[in-house]
C-alpha positions in Angstrom: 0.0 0.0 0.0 1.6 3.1 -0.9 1.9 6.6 1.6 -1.2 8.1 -0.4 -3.6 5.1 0.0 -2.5 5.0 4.2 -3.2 8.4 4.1 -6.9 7.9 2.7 -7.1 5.2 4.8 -6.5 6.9 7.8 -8.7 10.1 6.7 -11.4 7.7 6.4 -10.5 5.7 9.6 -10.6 9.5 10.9 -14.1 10.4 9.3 -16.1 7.4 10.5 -14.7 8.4 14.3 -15.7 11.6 13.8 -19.2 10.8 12.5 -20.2 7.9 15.6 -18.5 10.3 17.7 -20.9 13.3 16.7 -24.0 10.7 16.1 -23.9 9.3 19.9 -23.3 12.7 21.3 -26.5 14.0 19.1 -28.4 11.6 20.3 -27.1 12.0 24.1 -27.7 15.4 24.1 -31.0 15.5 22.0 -29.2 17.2 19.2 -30.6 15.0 16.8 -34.9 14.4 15.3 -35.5 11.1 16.3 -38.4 9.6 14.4 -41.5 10.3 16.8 -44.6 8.8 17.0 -47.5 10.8 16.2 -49.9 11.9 18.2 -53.0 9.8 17.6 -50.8 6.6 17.4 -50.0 7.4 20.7 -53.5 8.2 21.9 -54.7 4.9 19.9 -51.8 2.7 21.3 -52.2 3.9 25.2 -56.6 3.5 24.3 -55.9 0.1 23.1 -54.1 -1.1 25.8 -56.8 0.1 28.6 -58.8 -3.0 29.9 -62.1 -1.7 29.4 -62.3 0.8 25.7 -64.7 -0.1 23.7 -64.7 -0.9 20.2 -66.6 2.8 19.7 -64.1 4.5 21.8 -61.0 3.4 20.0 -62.9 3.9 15.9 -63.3 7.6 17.3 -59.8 8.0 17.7 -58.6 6.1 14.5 -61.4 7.9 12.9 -59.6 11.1 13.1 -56.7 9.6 11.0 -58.2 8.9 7.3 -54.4 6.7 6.6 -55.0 5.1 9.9 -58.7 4.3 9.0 -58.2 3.2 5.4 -55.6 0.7 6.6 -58.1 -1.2 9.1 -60.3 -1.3 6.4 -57.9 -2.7 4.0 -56.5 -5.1 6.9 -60.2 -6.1 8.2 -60.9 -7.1 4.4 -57.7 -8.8 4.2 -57.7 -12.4 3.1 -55.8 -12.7 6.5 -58.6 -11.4 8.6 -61.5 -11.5 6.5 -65.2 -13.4 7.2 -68.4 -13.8 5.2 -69.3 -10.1 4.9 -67.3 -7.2 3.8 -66.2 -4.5 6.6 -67.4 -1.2 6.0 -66.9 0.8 9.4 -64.0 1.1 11.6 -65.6 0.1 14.3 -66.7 -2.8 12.6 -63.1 -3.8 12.1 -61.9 -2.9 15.1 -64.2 -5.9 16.8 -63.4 -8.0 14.4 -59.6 -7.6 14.5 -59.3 -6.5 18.1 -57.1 -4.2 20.2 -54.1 -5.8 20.4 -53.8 -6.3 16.2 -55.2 -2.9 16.3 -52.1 -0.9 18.2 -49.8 -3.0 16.2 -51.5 -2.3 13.2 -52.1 1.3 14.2 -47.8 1.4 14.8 -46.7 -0.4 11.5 -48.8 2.7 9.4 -46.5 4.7 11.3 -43.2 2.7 10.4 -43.9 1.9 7.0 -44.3 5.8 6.3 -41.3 6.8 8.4 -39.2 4.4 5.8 -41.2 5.7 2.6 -40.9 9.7 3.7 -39.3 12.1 1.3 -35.5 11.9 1.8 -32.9 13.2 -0.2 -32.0 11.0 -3.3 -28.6 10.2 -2.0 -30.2 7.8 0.4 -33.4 6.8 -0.5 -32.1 3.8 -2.3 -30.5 3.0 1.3 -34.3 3.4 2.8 -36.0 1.4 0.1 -34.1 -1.2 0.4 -33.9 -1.6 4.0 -37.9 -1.2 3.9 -38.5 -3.8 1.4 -36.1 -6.1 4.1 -37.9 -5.1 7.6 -41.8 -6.3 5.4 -39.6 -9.8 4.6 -38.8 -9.8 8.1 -42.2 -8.9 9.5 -43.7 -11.8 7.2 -41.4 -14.4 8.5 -41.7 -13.3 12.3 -45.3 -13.6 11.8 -45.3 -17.2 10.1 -42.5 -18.4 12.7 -44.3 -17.5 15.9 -47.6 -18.6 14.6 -46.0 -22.2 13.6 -43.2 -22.8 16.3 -43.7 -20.6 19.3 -46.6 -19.7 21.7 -46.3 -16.1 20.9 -48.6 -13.4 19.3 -47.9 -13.6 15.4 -49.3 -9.6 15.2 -46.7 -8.9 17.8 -43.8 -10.6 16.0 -45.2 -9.1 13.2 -44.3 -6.0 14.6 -41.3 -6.8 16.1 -40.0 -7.4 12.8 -41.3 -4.0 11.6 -39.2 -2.1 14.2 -35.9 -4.6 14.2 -34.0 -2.2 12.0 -35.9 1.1 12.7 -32.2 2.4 14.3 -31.0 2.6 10.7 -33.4 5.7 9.8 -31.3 8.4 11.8 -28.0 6.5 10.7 -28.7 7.5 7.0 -30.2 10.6 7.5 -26.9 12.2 9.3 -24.8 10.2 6.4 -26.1 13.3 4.3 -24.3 15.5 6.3 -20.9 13.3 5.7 -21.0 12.7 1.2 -17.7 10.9 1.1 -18.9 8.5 3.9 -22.5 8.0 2.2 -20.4 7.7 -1.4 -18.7 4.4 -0.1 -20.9 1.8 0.4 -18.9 -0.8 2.6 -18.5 2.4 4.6 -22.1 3.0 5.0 -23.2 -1.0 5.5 -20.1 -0.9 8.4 -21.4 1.8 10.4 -25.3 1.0 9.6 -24.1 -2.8 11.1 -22.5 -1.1 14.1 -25.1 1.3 15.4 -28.9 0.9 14.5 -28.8 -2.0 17.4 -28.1 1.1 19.8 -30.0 3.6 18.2 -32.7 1.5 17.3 -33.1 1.0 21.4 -32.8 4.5 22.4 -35.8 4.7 19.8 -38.1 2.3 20.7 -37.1 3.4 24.9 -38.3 6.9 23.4 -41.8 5.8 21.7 -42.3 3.4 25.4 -42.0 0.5 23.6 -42.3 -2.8 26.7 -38.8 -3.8 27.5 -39.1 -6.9 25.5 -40.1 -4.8 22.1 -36.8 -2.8 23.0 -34.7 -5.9 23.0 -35.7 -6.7 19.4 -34.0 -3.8 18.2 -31.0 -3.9 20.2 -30.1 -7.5 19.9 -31.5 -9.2 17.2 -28.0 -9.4 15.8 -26.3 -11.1 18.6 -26.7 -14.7 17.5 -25.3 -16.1 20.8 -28.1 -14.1 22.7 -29.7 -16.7 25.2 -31.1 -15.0 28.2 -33.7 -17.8 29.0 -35.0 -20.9 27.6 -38.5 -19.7 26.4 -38.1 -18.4 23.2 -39.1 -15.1 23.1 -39.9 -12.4 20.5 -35.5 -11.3 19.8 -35.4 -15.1 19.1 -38.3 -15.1 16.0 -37.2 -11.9 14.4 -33.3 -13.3 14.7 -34.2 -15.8 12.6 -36.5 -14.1 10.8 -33.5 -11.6 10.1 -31.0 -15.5 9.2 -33.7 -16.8 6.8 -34.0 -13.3 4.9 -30.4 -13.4 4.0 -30.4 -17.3 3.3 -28.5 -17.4 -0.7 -27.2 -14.2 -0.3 -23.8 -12.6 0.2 -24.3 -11.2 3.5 -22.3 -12.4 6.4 -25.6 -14.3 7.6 -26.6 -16.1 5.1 -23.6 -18.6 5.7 -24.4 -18.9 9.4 -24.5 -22.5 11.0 -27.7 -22.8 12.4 -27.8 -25.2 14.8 -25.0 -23.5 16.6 -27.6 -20.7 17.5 -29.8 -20.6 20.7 -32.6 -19.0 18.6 -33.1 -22.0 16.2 -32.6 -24.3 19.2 -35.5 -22.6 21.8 -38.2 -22.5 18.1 -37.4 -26.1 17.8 -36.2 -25.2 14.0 -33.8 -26.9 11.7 -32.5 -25.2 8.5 -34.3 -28.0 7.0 -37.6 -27.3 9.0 -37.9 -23.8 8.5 -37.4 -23.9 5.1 -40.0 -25.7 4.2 -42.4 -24.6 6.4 -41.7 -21.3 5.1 -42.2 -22.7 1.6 -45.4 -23.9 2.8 -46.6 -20.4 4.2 -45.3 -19.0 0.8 -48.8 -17.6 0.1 -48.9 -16.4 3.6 -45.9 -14.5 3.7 -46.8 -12.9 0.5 -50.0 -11.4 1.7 -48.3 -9.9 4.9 -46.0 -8.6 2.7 -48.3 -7.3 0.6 -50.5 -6.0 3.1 -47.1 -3.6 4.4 -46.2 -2.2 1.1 -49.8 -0.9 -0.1 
């Protein structure tokens, strides 16, 4: 390597230093927008999670959100959710779905517009890609705790949703670094190191339950075995293994059976992969249900 390559090599070294350096401090001092829930997402998820709301109580609040009340609708109507007779009113679907799917549902409008907002053009490949990853994710959680665990589908659902939401602030103060975001090992490399910590300090902001937070902080760390129940980190880190399964990411050539995760869902390479096959039709209609 010659003296002008060390020297880039250390500016760069020197650049990504400076930028987690001046990231974590944002963040630490509130310097930085971190996405935000909005107001009647919060109303709706605090409502939904009261013992005793009615079905009328809660479509008055989604009622003042035309996105938020289209989407029931659509879900309601959903091959997924659907009975004999079309839905036609939110409260309606709210009875049929219930309040649990409902918060969930209520939060993954939320996230799936955070990911498709209007950013700058030097990252919104970054954003549409990572999107089009977390609804894979989401999909598989769902089919995985349905099939092997004891756990809420919706709710892995979800936890697949918000797995990578730490990557959002990550690319947005890239813009403010071009010969970082012009690099792309660069960018994957710090994206890798952080969104587990920022996507925690996230989900801690919106009052996510601890176990939500977890998700986003360790569903990376593939020796991760606080317990033996399997719990929701567990389905969306192999949710997370099977999404990269054929590719080139460092995942995809994972051992399996060396993981606690696979071990606590009962799940061979072999098994999942054909139940997944299976729920192909499944999987797609989640998926679908995300991206419209």
């Amino acid at each position: 390597m010659t003296a002008t390559q060390h020297a880039r090599q250390d500016t760069t070294a020197d650049l990504e230093d400076r930028f987690i350096s001046r990231l974590l401090d944002d963040i630490r001092h509130k310097r930085i927008g971190l996405p935000t829930l909005p107001e009647v997402a919060i109303r709706v998820r605090k409502a939904a999670s009261a013992p005793n709301v009615t079905a009328a109580q809660l479509a008055q609040l989604v009622g003042t959100d035309p996105v938020l009340s289209a989407r029931l609708l659509q879900v309601a109507n959903s091959p997924l959710y659907r009975g004999n007779n079309p839905i036609l009113n939110i409260q309606t679907a709210i009875a049929r779905l219930g309040n649990s799917l409902v918060r969930n549902l209520i939060t993954s409008v939320v996230v799936s517009q955070l990911f498709q907002a209007q950013v700058p053009s030097a990252i919104k490949h970054r954003l549409k890609t990572t999107w089009a990853h977390t609804i894979q994710v989401a999909a598989i959680s769902h089919v995985l705790a349905h099939k092997f665990t004891r756990l809420m589908p919706e709710q892995a659902m979800l936890a697949g949703l918000i797995h990578d939401i730490g990557k959002l602030p990550i690319l947005m103060q890239l813009e403010m670094f071009p010969s970082l975001l012009e690099n792309e090992q660069t960018v994957d490399r710090l994206v890798t190191l952080l969104h587990p910590q920022i996507g925690k300090v996230i989900l801690e902001a919106w009052n996510f339950p601890p176990e939500m937070v977890a998700v986003a902080a360790e569903h990376e760390n593939l020796a991760r075995n606080p317990g033996p129940q399997a719990d929701y980190v567990d389905v969306v880190l192999m949710a997370n293994l099977y999404s990269h399964v054929g590719t080139s990411h460092h995942f995809g050539i994972t051992e399996w059976p060396t993981i606690p995760a696979c071990d606590k869902l009962g799940l061979t390479p072999e098994q999942c992969l054909i139940t997944l096959n299976d729920a192909r039709a499944e999987v797609m209609e989640i998926q679908k249900l995300l991206t419209t």
